[in-house]
Structures are given as C-alpha cells and as structure tokens.
MDAnalysis code that builds the backbone (N, CA, C; Angstrom):
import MDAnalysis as mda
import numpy as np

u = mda.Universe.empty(423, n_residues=141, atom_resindex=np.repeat(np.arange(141), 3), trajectory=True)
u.add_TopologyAttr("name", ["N", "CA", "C"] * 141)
u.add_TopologyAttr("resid", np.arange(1, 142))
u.add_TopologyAttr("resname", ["UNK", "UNK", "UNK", "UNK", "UNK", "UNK", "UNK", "UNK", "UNK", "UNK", "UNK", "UNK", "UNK", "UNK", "UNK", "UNK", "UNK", "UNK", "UNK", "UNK", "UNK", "UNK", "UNK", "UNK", "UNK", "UNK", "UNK", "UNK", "UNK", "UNK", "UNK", "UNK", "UNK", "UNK", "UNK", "UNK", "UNK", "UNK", "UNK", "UNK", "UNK", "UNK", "UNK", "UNK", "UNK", "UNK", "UNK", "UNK", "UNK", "UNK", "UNK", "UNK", "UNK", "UNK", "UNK", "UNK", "UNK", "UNK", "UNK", "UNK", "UNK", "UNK", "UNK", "UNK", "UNK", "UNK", "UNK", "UNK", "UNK", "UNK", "UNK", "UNK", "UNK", "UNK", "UNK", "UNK", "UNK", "UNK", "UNK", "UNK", "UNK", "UNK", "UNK", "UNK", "UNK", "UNK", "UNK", "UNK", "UNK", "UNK", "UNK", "UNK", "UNK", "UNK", "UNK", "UNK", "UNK", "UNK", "UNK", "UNK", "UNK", "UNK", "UNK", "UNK", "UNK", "UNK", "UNK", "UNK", "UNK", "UNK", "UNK", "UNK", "UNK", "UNK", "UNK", "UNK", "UNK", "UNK", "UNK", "UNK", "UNK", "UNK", "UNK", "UNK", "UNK", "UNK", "UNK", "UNK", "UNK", "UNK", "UNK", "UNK", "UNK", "UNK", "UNK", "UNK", "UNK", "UNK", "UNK", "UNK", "UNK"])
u.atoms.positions = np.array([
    [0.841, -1.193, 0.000],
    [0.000, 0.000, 0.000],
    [0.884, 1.254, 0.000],
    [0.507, 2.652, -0.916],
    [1.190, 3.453, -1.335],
    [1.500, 4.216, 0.509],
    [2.418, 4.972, 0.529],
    [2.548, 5.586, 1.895],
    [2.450, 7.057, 1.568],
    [2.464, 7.471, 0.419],
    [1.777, 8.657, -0.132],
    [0.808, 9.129, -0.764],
    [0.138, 9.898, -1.182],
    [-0.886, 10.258, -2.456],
    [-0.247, 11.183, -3.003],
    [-1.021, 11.716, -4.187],
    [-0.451, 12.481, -5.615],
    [-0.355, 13.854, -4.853],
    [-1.607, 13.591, -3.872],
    [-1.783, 15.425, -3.131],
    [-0.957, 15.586, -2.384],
    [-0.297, 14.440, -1.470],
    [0.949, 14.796, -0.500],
    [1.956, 15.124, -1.294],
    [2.754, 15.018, -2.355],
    [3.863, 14.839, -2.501],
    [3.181, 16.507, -3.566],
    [2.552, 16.651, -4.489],
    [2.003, 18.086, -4.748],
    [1.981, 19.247, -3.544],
    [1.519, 18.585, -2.429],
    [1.743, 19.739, -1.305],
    [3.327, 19.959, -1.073],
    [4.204, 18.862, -1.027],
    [5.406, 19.164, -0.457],
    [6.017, 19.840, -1.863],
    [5.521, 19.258, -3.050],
    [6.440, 20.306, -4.405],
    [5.977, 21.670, -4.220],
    [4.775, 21.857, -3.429],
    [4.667, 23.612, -3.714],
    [5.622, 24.299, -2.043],
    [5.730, 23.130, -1.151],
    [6.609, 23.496, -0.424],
    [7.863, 24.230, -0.959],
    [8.556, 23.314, -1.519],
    [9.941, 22.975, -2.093],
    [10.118, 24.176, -3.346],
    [8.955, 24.521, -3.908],
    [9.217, 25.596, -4.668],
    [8.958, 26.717, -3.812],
    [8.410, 27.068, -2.255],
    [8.787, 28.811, -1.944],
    [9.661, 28.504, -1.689],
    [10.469, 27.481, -1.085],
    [11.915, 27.157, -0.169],
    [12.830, 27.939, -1.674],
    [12.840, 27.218, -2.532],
    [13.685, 27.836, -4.223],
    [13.481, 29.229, -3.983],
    [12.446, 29.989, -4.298],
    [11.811, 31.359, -4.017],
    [12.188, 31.844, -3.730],
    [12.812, 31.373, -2.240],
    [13.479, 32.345, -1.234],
    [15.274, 31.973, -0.758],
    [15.587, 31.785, -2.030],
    [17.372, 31.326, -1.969],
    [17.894, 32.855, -2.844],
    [19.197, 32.623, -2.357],
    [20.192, 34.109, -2.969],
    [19.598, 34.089, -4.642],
    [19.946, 32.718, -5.032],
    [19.917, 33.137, -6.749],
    [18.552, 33.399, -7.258],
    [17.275, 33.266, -6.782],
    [16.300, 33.481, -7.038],
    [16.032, 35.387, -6.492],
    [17.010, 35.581, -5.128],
    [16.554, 37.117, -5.003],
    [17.581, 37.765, -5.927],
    [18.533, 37.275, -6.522],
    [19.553, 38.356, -7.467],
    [18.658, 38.417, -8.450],
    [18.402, 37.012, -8.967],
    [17.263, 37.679, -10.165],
    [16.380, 38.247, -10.553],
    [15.612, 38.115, -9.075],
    [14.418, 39.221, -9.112],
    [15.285, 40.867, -8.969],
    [16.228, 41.115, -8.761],
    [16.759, 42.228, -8.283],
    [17.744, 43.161, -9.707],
    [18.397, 41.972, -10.282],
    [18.897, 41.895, -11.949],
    [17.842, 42.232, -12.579],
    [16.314, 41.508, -12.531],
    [15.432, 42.196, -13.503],
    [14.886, 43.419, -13.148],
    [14.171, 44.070, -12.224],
    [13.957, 45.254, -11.366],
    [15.098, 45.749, -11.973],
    [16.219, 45.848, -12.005],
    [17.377, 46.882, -12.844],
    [17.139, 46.668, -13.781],
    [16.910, 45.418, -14.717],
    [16.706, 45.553, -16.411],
    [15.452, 46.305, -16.438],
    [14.200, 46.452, -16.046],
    [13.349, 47.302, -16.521],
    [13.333, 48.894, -15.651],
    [14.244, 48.715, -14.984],
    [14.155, 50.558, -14.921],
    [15.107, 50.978, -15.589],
    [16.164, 50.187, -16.281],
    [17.202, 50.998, -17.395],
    [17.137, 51.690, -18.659],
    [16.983, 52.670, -18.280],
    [16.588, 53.315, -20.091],
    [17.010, 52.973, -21.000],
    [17.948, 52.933, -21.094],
    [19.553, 52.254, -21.882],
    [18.437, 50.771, -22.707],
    [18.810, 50.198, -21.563],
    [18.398, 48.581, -22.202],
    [16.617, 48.928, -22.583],
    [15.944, 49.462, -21.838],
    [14.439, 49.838, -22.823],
    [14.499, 50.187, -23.850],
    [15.471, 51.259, -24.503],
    [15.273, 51.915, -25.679],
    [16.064, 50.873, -26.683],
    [17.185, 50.139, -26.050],
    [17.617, 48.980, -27.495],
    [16.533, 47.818, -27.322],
    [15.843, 47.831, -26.421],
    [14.851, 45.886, -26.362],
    [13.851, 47.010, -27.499],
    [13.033, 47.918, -26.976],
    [12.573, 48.792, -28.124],
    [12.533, 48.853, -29.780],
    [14.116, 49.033, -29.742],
    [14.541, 48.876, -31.113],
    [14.588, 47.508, -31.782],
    [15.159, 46.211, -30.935],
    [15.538, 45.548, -31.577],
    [13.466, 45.017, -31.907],
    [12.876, 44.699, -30.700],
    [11.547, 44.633, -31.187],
    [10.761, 44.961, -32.759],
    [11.098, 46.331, -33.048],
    [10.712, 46.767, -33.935],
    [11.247, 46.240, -34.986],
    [12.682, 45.916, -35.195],
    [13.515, 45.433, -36.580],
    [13.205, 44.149, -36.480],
    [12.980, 43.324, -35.482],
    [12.130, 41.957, -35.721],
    [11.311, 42.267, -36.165],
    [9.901, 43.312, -35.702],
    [8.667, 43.094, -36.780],
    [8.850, 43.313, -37.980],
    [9.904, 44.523, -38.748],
    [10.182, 44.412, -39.962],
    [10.853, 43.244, -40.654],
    [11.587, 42.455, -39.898],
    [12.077, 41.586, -40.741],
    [11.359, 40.528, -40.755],
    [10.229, 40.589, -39.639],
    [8.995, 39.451, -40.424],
    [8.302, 40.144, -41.845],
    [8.492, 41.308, -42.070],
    [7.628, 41.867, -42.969],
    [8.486, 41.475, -44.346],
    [9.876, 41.813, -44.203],
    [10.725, 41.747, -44.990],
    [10.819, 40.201, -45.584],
    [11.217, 39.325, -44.873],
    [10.769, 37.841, -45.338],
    [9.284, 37.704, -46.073],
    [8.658, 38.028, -45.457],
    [7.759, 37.654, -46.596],
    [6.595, 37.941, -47.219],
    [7.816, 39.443, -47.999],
    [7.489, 40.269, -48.879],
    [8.899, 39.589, -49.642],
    [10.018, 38.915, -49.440],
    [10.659, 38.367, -50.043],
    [12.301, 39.388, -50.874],
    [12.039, 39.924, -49.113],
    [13.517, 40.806, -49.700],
    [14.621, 40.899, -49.297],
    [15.575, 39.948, -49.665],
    [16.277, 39.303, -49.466],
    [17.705, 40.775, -48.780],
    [18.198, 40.998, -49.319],
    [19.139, 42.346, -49.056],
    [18.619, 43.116, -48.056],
    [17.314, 43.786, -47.771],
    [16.953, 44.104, -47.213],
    [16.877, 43.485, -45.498],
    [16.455, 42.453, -45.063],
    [16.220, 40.625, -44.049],
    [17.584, 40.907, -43.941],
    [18.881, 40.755, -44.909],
    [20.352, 40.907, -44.190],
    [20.393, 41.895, -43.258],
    [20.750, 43.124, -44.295],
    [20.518, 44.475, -43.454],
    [20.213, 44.479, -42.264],
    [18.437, 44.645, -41.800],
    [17.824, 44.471, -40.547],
    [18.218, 43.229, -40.005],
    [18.900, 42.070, -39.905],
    [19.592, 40.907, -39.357],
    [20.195, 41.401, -38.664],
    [21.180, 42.398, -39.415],
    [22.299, 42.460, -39.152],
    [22.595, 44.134, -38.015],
    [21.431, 44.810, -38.295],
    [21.303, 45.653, -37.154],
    [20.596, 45.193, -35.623],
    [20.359, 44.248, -36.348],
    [19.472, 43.188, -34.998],
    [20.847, 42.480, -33.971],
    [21.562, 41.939, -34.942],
    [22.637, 41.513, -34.346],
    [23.436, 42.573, -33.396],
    [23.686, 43.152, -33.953],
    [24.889, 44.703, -33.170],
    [23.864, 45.023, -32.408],
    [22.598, 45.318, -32.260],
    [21.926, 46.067, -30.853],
    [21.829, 44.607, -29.924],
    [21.637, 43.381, -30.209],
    [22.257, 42.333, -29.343],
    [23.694, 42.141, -28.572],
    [24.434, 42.204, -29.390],
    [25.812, 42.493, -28.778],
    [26.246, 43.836, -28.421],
    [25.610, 45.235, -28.502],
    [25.469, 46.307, -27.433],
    [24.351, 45.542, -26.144],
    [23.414, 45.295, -26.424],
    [22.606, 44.640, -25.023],
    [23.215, 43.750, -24.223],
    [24.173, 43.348, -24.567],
    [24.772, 41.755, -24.038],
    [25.986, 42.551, -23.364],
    [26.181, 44.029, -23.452],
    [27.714, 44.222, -23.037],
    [27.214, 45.399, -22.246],
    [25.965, 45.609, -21.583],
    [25.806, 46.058, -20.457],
    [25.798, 45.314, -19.085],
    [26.626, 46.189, -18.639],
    [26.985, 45.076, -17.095],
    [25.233, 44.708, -16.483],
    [24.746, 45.132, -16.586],
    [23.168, 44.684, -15.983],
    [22.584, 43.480, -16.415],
    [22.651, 43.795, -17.859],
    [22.173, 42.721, -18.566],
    [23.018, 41.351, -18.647],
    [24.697, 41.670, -18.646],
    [25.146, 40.418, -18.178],
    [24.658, 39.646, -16.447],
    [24.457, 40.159, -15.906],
    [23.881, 39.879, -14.606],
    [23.066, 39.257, -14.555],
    [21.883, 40.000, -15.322],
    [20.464, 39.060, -15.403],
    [20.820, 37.907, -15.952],
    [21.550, 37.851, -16.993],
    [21.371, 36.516, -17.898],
    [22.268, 35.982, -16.865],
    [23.356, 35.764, -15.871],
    [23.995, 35.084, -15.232],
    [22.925, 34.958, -14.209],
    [22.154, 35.217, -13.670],
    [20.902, 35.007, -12.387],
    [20.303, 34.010, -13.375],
    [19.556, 34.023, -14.857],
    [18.788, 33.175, -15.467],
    [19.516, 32.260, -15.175],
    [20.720, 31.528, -15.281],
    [21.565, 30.509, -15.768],
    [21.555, 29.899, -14.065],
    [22.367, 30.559, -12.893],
    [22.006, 30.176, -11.583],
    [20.749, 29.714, -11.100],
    [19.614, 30.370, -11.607],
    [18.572, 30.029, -11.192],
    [18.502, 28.452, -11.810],
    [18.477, 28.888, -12.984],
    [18.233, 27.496, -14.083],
    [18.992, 25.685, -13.373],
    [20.123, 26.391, -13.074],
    [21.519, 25.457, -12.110],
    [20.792, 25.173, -11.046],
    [19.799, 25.800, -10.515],
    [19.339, 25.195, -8.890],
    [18.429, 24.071, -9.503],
    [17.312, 24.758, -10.425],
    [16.420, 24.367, -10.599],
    [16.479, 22.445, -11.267],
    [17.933, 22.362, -12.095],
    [18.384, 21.245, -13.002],
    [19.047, 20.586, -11.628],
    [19.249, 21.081, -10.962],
    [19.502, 20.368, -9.492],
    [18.859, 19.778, -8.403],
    [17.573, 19.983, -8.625],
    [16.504, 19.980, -7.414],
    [15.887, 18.623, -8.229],
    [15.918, 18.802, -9.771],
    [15.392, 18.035, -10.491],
    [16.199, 16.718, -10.890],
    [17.179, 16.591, -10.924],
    [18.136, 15.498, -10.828],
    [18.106, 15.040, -9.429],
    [18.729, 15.557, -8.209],
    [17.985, 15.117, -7.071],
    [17.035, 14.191, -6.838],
    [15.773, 14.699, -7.233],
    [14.579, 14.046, -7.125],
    [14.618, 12.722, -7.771],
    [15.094, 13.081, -8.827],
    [14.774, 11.653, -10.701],
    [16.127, 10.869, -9.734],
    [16.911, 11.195, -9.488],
    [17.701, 10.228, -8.774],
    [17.588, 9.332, -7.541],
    [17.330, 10.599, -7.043],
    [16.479, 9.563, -5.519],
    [15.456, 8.602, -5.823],
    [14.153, 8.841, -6.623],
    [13.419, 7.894, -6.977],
    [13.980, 6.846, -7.093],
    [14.816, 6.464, -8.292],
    [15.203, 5.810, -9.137],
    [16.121, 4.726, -8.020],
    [16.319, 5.554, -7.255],
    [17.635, 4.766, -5.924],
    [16.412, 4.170, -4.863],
    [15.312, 5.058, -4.841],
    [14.353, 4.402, -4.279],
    [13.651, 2.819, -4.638],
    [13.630, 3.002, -6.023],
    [12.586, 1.684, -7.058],
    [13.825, 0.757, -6.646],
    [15.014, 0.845, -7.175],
    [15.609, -0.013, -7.062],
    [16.445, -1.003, -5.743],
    [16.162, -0.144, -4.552],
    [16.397, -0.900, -3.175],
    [14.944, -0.983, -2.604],
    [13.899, -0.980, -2.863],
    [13.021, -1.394, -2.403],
    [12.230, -2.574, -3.339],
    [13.016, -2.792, -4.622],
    [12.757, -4.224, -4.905],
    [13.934, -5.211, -5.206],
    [14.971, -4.703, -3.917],
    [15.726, -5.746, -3.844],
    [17.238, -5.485, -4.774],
    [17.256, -4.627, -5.471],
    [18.056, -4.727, -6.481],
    [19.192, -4.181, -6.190],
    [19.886, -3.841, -7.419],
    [21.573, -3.502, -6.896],
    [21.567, -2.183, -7.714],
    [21.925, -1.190, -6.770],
    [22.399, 0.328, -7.104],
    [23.778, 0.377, -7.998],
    [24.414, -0.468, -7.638],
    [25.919, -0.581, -8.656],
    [25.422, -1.022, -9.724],
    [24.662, -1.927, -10.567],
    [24.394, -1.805, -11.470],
    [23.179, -1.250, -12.018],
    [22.110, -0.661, -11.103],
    [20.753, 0.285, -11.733],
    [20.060, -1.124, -12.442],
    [20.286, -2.196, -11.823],
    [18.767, -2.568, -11.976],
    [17.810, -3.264, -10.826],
    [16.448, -3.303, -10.783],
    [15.843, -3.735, -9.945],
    [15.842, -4.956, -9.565],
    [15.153, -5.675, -8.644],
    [15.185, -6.598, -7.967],
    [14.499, -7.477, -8.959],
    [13.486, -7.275, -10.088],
    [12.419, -7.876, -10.894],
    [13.660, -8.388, -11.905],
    [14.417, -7.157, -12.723],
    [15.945, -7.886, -13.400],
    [16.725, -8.607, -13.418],
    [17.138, -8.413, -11.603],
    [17.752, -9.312, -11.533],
    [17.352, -10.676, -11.958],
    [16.081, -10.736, -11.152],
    [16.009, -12.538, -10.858],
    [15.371, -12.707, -12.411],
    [14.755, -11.974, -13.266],
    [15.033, -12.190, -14.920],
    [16.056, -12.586, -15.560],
    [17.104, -12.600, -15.033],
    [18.244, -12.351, -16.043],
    [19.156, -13.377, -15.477],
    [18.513, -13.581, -13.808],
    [19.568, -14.732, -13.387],
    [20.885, -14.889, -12.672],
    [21.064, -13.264, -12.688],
    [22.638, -13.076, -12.076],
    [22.015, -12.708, -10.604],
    [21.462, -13.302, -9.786],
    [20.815, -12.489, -8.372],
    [22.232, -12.140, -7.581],
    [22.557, -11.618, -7.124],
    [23.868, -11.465, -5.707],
    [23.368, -11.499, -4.544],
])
C-alpha cells in the first residue's frame, strides 16, 4: 500500500518551490530584472531591436532578401550592445544560476526515486537494476 498520495507529494512540491523562491539566486534575479526594466539604456535597445524583428517578419515575406540581411544584421549589433551592459550580463547570469538550482533539485529528485525503485525491490544500485531484473536475467547477488 502506497505511503503517499499524488496530493501529499504536490503539497510538499509547492513546499519545495517557496523554499527555491526564497534562496540568494532566485533574489539576485528578481533584483537583476527590477534593474533591467528601470534601465533606459536597455528599454530603448529591447525597443529597437523589437521593432527590426517586426520588420524583418515583414521583410521575409514580402521576399527581400538584401533588405532581411541588413535588418539581421542591425538586430545583431543592438544584441551584442545589449549583451555588453553590465546589468544585462547579470540578469542573464541570475537566469543561468537560477536554471543550475532548478536542473539540481530536479536530478535530485529523478535520482532519488530511481535509488528508491531499485532498493526497495531488492536490487543492486551498482548496477541500476531492480530486484524484478535481476532474478530475470539470473545473475541475483
């Protein structure tokens, strides 16, 4: 008989996500973005580059080829001015930390399970398979 339900272990994931919420890399990022949107700087190029994306959807396909470079290519340079403000490197380093907890919490878990299935039917963690494999296959230890 299960020793959990779907709702216990849902209650403890919404636990486990304010606990995330409230770690350093989750408050830099909220604090990195709060600076990306009060920066004029970075408003007036996200601004721009916005706009030369909608033209170069227009430009594709109206089918003008020279033109799609061009605006590409001013798209590109207000990217690499955006990318070389110290703010904006910040934020995107908070995205990536955050991202690092988050690919962590989640491996964690998929691992523990997995260490779970397999010593609770007997099986061997050195080789990752269960207790049902083993005695399939014949090699029991």
């Amino acid at each position: 008989m299960a020793k959990y339900s779907k709702d216990d272990i849902v209650k403890r994931a919404r636990e486990l996500a304010v606990m995330i919420a409230e770690t350093e890399e989750v408050d830099f990022f909220k604090r990195a973005e709060a600076q990306i949107n009060e920066n004029e700087k970075v408003s007036k190029i996200i601004t721009q580059i916005k706009g030369l994306q909608k033209q170069a959807v227009n430009l594709q396909h109206y089918g003008k080829e020279e033109a799609l470079r061009k605006t590409e290519a001013k798209i590109d340079s207000l990217e690499e001015e955006l990318d070389a403000i110290p703010v904006v490197q910040e934020f995107k380093q908070s995205q990536v930390d955050v991202n690092d907890l988050l690919q962590i919490v989640s491996s964690a878990i998929s691992n523990r399970v997995t260490d779970e299935i397999i010593s609770s039917t007997g099986g061997d963690l050195l080789s990752g398979q269960t207790g049902s494999q083993l005695k399939n296959s014949g090699c029991q230890h």
